[in-house]
C-alpha positions as CSV (number, residue, x, y, z in Angstrom):
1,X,0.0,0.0,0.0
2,X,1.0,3.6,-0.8
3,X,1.4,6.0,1.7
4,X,1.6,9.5,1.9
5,X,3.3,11.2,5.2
6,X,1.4,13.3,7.0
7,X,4.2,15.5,8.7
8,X,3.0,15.6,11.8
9,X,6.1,14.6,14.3
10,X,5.3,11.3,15.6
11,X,1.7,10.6,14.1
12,X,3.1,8.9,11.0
13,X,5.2,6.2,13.4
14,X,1.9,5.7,15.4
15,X,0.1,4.5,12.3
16,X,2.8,2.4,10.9
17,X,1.7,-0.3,13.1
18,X,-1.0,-0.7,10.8
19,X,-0.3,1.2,7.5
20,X,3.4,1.9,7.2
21,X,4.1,5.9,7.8
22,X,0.9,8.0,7.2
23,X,-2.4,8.1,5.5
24,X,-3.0,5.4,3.3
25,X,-2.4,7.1,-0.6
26,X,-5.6,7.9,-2.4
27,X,-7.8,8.3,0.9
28,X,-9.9,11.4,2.7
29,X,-9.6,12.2,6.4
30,X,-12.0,14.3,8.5
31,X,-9.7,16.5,10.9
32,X,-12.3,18.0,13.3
33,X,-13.2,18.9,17.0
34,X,-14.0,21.9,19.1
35,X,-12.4,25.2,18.2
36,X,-8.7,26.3,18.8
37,X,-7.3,23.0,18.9
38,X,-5.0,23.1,16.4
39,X,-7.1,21.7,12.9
40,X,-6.0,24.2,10.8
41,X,-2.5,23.7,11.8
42,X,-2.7,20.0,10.9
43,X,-3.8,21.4,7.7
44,X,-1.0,23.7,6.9
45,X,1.6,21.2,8.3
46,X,0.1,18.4,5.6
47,X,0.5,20.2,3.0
48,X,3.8,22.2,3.6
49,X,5.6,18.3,4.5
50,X,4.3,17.1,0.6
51,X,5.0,20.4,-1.0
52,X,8.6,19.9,1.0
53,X,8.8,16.6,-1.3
54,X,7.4,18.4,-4.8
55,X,4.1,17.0,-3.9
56,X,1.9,19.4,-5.3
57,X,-1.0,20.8,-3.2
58,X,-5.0,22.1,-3.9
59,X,-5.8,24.2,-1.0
60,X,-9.1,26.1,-0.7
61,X,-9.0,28.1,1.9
62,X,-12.4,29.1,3.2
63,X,-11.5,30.8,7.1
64,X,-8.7,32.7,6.0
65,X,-8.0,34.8,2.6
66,X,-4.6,34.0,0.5
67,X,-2.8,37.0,2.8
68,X,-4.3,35.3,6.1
69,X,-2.9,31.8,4.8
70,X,0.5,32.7,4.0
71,X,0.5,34.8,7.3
72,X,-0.5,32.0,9.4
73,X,2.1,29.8,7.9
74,X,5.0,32.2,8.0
75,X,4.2,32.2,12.3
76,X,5.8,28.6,12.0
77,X,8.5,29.6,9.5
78,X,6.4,27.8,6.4
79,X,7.1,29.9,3.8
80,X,4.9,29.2,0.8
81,X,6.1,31.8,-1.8
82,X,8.8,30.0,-3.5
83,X,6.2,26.5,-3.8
84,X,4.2,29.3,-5.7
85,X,6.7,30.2,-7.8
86,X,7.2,26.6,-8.9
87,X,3.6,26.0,-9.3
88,X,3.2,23.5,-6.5
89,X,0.8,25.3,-4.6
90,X,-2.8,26.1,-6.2
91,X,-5.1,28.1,-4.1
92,X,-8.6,28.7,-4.0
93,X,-9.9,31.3,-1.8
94,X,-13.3,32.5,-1.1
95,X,-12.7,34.4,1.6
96,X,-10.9,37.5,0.2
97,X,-13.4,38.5,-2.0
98,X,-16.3,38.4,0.9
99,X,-14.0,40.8,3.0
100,X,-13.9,43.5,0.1
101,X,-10.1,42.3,-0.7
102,X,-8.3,43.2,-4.0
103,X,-6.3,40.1,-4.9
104,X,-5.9,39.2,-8.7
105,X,-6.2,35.8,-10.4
106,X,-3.4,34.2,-11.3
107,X,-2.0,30.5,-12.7
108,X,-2.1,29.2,-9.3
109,X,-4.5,31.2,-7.3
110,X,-8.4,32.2,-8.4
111,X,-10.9,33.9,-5.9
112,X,-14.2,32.0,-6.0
113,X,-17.6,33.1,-3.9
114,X,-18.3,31.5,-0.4
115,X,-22.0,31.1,-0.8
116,X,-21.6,29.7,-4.5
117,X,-21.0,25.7,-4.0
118,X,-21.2,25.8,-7.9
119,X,-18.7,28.0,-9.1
120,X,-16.0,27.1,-6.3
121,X,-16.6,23.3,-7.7
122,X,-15.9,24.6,-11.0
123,X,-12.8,26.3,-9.8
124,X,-12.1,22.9,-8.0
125,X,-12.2,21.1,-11.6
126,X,-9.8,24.0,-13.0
127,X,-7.2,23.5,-9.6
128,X,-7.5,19.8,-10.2
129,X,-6.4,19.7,-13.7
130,X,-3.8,22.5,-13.1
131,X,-1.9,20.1,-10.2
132,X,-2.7,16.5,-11.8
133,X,-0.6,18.3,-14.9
134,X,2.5,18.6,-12.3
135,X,2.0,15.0,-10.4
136,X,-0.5,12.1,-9.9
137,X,0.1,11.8,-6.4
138,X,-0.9,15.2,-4.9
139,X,-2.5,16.7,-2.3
140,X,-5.8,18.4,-1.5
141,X,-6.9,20.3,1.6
142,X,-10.4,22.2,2.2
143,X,-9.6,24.1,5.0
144,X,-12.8,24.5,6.3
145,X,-15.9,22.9,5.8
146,X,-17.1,25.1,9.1
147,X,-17.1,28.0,7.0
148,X,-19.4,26.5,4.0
149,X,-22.1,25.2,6.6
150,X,-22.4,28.9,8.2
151,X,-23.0,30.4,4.4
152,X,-24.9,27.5,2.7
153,X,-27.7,25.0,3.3
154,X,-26.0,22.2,5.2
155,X,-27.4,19.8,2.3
156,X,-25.6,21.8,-0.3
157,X,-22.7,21.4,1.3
158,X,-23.0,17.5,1.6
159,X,-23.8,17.6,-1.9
160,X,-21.0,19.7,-3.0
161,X,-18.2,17.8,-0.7
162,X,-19.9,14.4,-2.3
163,X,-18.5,16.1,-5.4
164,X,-15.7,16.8,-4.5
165,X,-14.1,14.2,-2.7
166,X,-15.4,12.0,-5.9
167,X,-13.8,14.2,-8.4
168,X,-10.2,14.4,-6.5
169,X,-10.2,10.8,-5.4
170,X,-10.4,9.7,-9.2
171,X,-7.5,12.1,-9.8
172,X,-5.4,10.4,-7.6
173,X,-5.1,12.9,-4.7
174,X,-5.2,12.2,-0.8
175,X,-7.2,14.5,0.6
176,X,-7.7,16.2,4.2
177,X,-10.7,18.0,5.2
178,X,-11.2,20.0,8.4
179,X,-14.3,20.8,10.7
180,X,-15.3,22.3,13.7
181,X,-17.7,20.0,15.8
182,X,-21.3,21.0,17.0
183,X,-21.3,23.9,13.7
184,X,-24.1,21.3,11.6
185,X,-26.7,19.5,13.2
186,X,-26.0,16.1,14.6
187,X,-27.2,13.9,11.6
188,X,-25.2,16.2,9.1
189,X,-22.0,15.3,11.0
190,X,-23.3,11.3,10.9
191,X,-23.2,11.7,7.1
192,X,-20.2,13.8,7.0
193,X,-18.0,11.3,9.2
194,X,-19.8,8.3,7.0
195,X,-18.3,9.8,3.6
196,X,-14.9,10.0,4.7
197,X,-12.1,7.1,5.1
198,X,-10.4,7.9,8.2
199,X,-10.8,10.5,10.8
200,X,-8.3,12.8,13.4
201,X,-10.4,14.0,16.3
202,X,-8.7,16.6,18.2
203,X,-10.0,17.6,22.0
204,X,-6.8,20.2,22.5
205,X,-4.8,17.7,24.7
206,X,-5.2,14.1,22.8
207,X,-5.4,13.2,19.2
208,X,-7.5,10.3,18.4
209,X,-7.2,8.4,14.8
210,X,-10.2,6.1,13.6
211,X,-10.1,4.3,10.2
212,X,-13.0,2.7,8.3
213,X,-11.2,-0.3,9.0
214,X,-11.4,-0.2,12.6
215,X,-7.9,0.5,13.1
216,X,-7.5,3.1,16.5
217,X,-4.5,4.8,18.0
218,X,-4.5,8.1,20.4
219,X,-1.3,9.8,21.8
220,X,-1.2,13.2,23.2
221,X,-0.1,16.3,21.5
222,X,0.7,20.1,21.9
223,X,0.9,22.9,19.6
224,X,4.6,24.5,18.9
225,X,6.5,27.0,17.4
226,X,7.2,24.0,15.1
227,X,3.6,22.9,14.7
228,X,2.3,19.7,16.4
229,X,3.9,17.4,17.9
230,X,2.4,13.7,19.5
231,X,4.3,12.4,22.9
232,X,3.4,9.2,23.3
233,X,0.8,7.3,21.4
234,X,-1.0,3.3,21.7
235,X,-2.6,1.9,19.6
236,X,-6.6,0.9,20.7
């Protein structure tokens, strides 16, 4: 089986008890739990450890505009500008233009509209092609799906991740989503959890991995200057 490193200091031994190091290639995993725990970070850390290894990266970035997101990863010295440059990074960001900000299209970045599933999955189909061009094994990260249920009917948003989980997973990529817990209504998140392969609950103290096929582990972590880090982990 193929894997693809998730870059997270210690999570990628913990599941090689079962997989070898990392998410199983090809595969979608729910990052979600209460706010402030450290999601987001999981997300930038994912996706600056492929792009380290020229494994090009979709990122829609729906909490934070293109500013925002390089900002954020800059606090943890990720700098993103020269994966730009090399077209390994491909960003799609609703955010900007709901703030009022000024930020022009270019070969790896388009603005889309936050409350128009439609046109971001046709920007999706555009980001796809643009980093399946550059590699077959990539990476794409919807950062988050909180955002999406606050501005759209939570059906449309099943709908439209239905979509897009299909659509990237016959291009080859492995995918992370992330999600704050208690945003949708209960049997939303049953169907959201039930569409995914594997999932990284995060309470702000432990980090808990499920699989669809039943595999557990759960260490601790903390949030550093580095990123995240586990401390010791089992395997349930």
């Amino acid at each position: 089986m193929s894997m693809v490193e998730t870059g997270i200091p210690g999570l990628d031994e913990l599941l090689s008890s079962n997989y070898g190091n990392g998410f199983p290639k090809n595969t979608t995993t729910l990052v979600y739990g209460p706010p402030k725990v450290g999601k987001s970070i999981f997300s930038y850390q994912f996706t600056y450890h492929g792009l380290n290894f020229k494994e090009p990266c979709l990122y829609i970035t729906m909490d934070d505009g293109i500013k925002q997101l390089t900002q954020n990863m800059m606090d943890f010295g990720w700098f993103l500008q020269g994966f730009i440059d090399e077209e390994l990074l491909y960003v799609i960001d609703p955010t900007s233009s709901l703030s009022g900000a000024r930020v022009e299209n270019t070969e790896t970045y388009t603005s889309s509209k936050i409350n128009d599933p439609t046109d971001l999955m046709v920007k999706v189909g555009v980001g796809t092609r643009f980093v399946f061009k550059k590699s077959n094994a990539f990476r794409s990260v919807f950062d988050s799906l909180t955002t999406s249920f606050i501005f759209n009917p939570e059906p449309m948003v099943i709908r439209f991740l239905k979509n897009y989980l299909r659509r990237l997973k016959e291009a080859g990529a492995t995918i992370l989503v992330n999600y704050t817990e208690g945003v949708a209504s209960p049997e939303t998140e049953r169907i959201l959890k039930s569409i995914v392969d594997n999932e990284i609950i995060l309470d702000g103290s432990n980090m808990t991995f499920k699989s669809s096929d039943d595999f557990m582990a759960k260490a601790k972590y903390e949030i550093t200057d580095q990123g995240i880090v586990l401390g010791e982990g089992k395997v349930l």
